[in-house]
PAMIKE-236802 format. One line per field, with one value per residue (C-alpha): residue number from 1; x, y, z. Coordinates in steps of 0.2 Angstrom, whole numbers, plus 2048, in hexadecimal, padded with zeros to 3 digits. Layout:
# residues N
seq <- [NUM,...]
c1 <- [X,...]
c2 <- [Y,...]
c3 <- [Z,...]
***
This chain:
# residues 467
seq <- [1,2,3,4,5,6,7,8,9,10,11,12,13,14,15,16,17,18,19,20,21,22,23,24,25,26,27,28,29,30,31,32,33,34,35,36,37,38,39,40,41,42,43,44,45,46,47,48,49,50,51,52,53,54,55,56,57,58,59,60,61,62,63,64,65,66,67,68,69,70,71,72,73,74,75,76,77,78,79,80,81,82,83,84,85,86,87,88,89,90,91,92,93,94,95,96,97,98,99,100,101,102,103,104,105,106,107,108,109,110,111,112,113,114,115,116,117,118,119,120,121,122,123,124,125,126,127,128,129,130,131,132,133,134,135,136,137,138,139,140,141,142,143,144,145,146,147,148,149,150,151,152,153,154,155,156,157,158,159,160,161,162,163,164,165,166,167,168,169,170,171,172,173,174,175,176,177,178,179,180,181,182,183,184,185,186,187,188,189,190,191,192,193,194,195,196,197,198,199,200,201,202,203,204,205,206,207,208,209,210,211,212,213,214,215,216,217,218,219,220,221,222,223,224,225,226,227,228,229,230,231,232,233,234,235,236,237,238,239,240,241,242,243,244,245,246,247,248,249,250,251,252,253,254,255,256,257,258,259,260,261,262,263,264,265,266,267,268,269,270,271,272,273,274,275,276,277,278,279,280,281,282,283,284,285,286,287,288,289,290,291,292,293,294,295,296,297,298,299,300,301,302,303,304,305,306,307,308,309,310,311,312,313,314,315,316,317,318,319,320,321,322,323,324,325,326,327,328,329,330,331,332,333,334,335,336,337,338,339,340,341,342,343,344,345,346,347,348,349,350,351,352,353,354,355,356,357,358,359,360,361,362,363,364,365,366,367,368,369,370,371,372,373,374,375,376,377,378,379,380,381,382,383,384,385,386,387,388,389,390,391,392,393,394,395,396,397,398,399,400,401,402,403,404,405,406,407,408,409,410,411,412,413,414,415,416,417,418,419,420,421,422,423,424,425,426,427,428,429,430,431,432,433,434,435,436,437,438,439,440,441,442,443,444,445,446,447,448,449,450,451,452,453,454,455,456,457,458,459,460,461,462,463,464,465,466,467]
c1 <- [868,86D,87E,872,865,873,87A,86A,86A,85C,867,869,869,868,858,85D,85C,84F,856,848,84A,842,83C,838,845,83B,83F,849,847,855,851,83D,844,84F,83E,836,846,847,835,838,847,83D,830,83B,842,832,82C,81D,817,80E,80D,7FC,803,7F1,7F1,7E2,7E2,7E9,7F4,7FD,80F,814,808,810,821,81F,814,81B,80A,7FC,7E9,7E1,7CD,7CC,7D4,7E2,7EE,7FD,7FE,811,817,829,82D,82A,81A,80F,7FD,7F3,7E1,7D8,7C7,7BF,7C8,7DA,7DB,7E2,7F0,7F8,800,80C,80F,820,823,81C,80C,7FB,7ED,7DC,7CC,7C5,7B7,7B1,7C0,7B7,7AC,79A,78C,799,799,79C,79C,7A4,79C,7AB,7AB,7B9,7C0,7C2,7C9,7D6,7DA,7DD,7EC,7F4,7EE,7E8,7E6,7F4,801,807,802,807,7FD,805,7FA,801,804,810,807,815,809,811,801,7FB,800,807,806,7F2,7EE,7E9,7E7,7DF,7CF,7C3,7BD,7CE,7D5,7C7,7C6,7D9,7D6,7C8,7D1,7E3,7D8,7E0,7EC,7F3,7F6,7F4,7FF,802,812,812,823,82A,827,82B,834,83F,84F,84B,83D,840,83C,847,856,858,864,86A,85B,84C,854,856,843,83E,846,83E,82D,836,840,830,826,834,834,824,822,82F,825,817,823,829,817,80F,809,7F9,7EA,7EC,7E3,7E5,7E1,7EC,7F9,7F5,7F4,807,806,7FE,80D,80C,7FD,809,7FF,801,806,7FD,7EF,7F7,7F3,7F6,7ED,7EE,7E7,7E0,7E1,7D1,7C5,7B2,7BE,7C2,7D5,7D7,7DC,7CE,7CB,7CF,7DC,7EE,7EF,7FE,7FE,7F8,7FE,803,807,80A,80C,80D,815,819,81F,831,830,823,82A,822,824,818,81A,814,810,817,827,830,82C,822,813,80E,802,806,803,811,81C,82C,828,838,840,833,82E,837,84C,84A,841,84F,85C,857,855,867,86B,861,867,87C,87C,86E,87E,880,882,877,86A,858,858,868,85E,84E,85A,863,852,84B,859,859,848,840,82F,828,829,827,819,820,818,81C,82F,839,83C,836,839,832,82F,821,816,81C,81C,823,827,837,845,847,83D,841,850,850,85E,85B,86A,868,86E,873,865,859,851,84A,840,842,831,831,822,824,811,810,800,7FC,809,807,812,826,82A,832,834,83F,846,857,85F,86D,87A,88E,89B,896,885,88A,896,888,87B,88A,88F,87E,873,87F,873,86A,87A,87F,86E,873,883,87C,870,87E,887,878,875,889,890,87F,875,884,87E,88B,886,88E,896,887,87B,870,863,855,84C,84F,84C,856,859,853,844,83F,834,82D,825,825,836,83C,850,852,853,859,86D,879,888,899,89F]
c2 <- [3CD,3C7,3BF,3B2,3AF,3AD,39F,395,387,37D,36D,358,354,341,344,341,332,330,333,330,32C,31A,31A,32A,32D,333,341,33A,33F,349,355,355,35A,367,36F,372,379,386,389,38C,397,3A1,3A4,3AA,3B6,3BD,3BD,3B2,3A7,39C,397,391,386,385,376,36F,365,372,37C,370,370,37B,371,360,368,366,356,34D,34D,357,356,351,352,360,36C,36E,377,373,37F,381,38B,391,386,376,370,36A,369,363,367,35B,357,345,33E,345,342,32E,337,33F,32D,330,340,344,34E,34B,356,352,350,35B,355,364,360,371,36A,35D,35A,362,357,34B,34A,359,352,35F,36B,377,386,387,394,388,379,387,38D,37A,37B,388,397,3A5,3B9,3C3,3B7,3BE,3B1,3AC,3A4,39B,397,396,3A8,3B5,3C6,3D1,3E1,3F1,3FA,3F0,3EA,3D8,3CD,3D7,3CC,3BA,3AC,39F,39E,3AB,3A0,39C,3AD,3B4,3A6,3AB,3BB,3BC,3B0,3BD,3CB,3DC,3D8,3CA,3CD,3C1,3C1,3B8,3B1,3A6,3AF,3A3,397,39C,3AD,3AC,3B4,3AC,3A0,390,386,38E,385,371,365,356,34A,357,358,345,347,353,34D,33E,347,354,345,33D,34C,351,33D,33C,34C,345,335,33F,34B,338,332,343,341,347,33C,33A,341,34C,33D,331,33C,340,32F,32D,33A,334,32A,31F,328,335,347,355,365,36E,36B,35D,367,35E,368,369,378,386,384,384,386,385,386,375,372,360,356,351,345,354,34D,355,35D,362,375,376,37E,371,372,364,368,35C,35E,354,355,35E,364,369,368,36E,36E,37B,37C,379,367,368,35F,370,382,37D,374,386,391,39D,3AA,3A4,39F,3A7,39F,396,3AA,3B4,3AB,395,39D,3AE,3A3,396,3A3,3A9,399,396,3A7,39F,390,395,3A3,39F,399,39D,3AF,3B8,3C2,3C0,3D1,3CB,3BE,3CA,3D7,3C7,3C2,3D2,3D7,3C5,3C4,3D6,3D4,3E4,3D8,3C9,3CA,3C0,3C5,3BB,3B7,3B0,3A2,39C,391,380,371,368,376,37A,38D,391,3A3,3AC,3B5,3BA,3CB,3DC,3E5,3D4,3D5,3C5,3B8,3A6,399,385,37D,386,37C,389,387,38F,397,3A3,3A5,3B1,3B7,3BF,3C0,3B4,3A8,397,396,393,389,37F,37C,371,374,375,373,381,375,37C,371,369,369,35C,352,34C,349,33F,335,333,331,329,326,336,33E,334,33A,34A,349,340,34F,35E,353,353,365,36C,35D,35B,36A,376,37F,383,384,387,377,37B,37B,369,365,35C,357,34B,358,368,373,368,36F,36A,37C,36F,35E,352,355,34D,34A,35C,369,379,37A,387,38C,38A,39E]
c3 <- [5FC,5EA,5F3,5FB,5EC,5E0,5E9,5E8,5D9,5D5,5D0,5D1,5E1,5EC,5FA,60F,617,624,636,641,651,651,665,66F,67C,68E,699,6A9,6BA,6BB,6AD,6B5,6C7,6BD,6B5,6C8,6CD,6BE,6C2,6D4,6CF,6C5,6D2,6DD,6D1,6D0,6E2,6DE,6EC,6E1,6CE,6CA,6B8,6AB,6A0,693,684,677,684,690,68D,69B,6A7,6A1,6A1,6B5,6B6,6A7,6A0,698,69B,68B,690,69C,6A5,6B3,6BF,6C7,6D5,6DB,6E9,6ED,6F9,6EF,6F3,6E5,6E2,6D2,6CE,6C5,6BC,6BE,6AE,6B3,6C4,6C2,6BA,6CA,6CD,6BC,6C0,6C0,6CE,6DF,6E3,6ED,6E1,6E5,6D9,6CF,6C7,6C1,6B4,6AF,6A0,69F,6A8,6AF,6C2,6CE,6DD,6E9,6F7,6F6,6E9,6DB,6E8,6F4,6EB,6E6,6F4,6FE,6F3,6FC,6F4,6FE,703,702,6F6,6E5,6D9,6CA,6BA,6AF,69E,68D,686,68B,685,680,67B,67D,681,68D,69F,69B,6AD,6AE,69E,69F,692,6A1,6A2,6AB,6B8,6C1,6BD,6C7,6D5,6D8,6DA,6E6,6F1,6F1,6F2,6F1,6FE,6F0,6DD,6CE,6C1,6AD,6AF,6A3,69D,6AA,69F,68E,68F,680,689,69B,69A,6A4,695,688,68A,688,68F,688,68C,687,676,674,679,66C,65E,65E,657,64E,644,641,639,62E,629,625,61B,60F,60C,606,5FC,5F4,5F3,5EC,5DA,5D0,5D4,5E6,5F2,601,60D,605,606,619,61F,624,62C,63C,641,650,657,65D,662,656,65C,64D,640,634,622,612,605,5F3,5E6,5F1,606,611,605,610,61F,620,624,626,617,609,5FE,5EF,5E0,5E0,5CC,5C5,5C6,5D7,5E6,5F3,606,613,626,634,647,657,668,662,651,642,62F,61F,60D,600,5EF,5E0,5D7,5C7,5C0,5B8,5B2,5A5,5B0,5BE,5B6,5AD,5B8,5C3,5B7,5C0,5CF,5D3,5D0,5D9,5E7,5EB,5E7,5F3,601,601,600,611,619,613,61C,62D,62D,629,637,642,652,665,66A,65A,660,65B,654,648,640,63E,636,629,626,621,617,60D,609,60D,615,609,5F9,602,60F,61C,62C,63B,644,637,644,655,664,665,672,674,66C,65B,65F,671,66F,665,667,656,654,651,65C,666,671,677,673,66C,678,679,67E,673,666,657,646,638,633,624,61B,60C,606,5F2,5EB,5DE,5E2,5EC,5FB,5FD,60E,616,628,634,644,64B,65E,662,66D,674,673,687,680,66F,67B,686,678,66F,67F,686,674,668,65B,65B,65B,64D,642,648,63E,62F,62C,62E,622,614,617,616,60A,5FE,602,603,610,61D,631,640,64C,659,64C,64E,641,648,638,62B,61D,626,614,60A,5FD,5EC,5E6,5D8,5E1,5D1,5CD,5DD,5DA,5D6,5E7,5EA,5EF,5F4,5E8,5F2,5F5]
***
């Protein structure tokens, strides 16, 4: 452990460039066609004749990872069978959508997912508007929503995130000739989920918002200074009316105080606590600290802060980032992790890292005893959370893609000038930061590594001392 913490400095040091992306790339055809075929794959694997896909406005991503898009005022399912054929269900507000859907598939009106009191004009059950897209007695079905349970005490595929209502319609119309099971691990499965791994053009599409919300935090680190407010802060954060993929947080003193979450109008002080979060479509990054300019500003009761808390968290992000690579298992990272920064003294609780895409948490890998390998195509964040009582937070979170040398070729050849942000950023981070990564390593923020534990004094950061 004290191999990693002494090699952290708290020096001099210039800030990154920005490296946004300045236009979203789009998901192609190719790479859309290549998602129904996984899918397709999948369910045959598992002998399913049918994968009922759920989709609403806060869990849509595997839906929209079929149709290209995601229904933002009601609910939805895409019912796939094994032989190709395609049928989406949609409420009143959704239904002009089927023409952009991305893959070919007969559209049925549902409007039992529309909004309450709008019209529901439709003599047949929910049952039966289920069943005219295919489903019927005696198929094995699967039902896709947003959560893979991974419970040891409880029968997994018997436990379902998706609403009570289609569960049930699905089940009375297999009966107990049929069976319905969450298989949503389809989908996410860390080891074998369709989604996991990303070629070249879903990374090109991802890093557009995970460029942009490590961009934007660093404006407001720039901007942060006593006398602002929450709000004025916040307000670059809503960036070309692009969607979150989490609450936005920009708060000051003490979090969520009469539950509220979203930023205020209350006054950054010097001395307070300070966290700023903000995610898109492809990558969420966040800086907490503390708002003072050295040592001599933090209350006194965390005096040692930089010691006890900001140096040990940055010591084992420098330990993720230089051996996250190809081939380590998710239970090798746990184990580094744990032994860097021991969660007994420093009440971390969750993965000490994640998968990402659309949603800012798919699912993870990294756990303990994980046998499960990281991959190219897999894009990760670094998500360590270290909790001492007393002490304002340590954080700082960006995301990465894992890409093999075929994998960098294509993004080079077919995406130049996201390749070339690529490079500028593993650059900053070996050259500047000192922090050494692996060829396959691809930072997908503008701000990978980078942390200043004191927010005033912004051309001083944390670096690593060359070994």
């Amino acid at each position: 452990m004290m191999n990693f913490i002494e090699r952290i400095s708290y020096s001099k040091v210039p800030a990154p460039v920005e490296t946004s992306a300045e236009v979203p790339v789009d998901l192609i055809d190719e790479t859309m066609q290549l998602h129904k075929e996984k899918l397709i794959a999948q369910m045959k694997n598992e002998d399913l004749d049918v994968l009922l896909v759920y989709g609403d406005r806060e869990h849509g991503t595997n839906f929209g990872y079929l149709t290209g898009f995601e229904p933002r005022f009601e609910e939805a399912l895409l019912v796939l069978h094994s032989n190709g054929s395609t049928y989406l269900l949609l409420g009143n507000e959704s239904l002009r959508m089927k023409q952009y859907s991305r893959i070919e598939a007969e559209a049925i009106l549902v409007p039992y997912f529309s909004l309450p009191n709008q019209p529901m004009q439709t003599e047949k059950t929910f049952a039966e508007l289920i069943a005219s897209a295919g489903v019927k007695e005696g198929m094995c079905v699967g039902i896709a929503g947003w959560k893979m349970f991974t419970s040891s005490y409880e029968d997994n595929q018997q436990l379902f995130e998706t609403p009570y209502f289609i569960v049930n319609a699905v089940k009375e119309l297999v009966k107990d000739t049929g069976s319905v099971l969450n298989t949503t691990s389809l989908f996410i499965h860390p080891g074998t989920g369709a989604r996991t791994l990303m070629n070249a053009n879903e990374i090109a599409h991802y890093e557009f918002g995970a460029s942009l919300a490590s961009s934007r935090i660093l404006r407001v680190l720039d901007q942060l200074e006593p006398g602002k407010t929450e709000m004025e802060l916040a307000d670059g954060l809503a960036a070309y009316g692009q969607p979150n993929n989490v609450q936005t947080i920009c708060a000051t003193g003490d979090r969520f105080t009469n539950a509220v979450v979203a930023p205020r109008a209350k006054k950054v002080e010097i001395g307070d606590k300070f966290s700023v979060t903000v995610g898109y479509r492809g990558g969420l990054t966040n800086r907490s600290a503390y708002v003072v300019s050295s040592a001599e500003e933090l209350p006194t009761n965390v005096s040692d802060y930089i010691d006890a808390v900001a140096k040990p968290y940055y010591a084992a992000s420098v330990a993720w980032y230089e051996n996250v690579r190809i081939g380590m298992t998710g239970g090798e990272m746990y184990e580094l992790i744990e032994s860097v920064l021991p969660k007994s003294k420093y009440g971390w609780k969750l993965n000490p890292g994640h998968l990402t895409a659309g949603e800012e948490w798919m699912s993870s890998p990294i756990y303990p005893n994980s046998e499960i390998q990281l991959a190219s195509g897999m894009m990760l964040q670094v998500d360590i959370i270290p909790s001492i009582p007393g002490y304002g937070g340590a954080n700082a979170e960006d995301g990465i893609a894992l890409a093999d040398e075929e994998l960098r070729t294509e993004l080079a050849a077919h995406y130049p000038e996201l390749w070339e942000r690529i490079q500028i950023r593993r650059e900053y981070m070996i050259q500047t930061l000192g922090i050494q990564l692996h060829p396959e390593v691809l930072p997908m923020s503008t701000i990978n590594g980078y942390y200043r534990p004191y927010l005033l004094n912004k051309k001083y950061a944390f670096t690593v001392n060359k070994q």
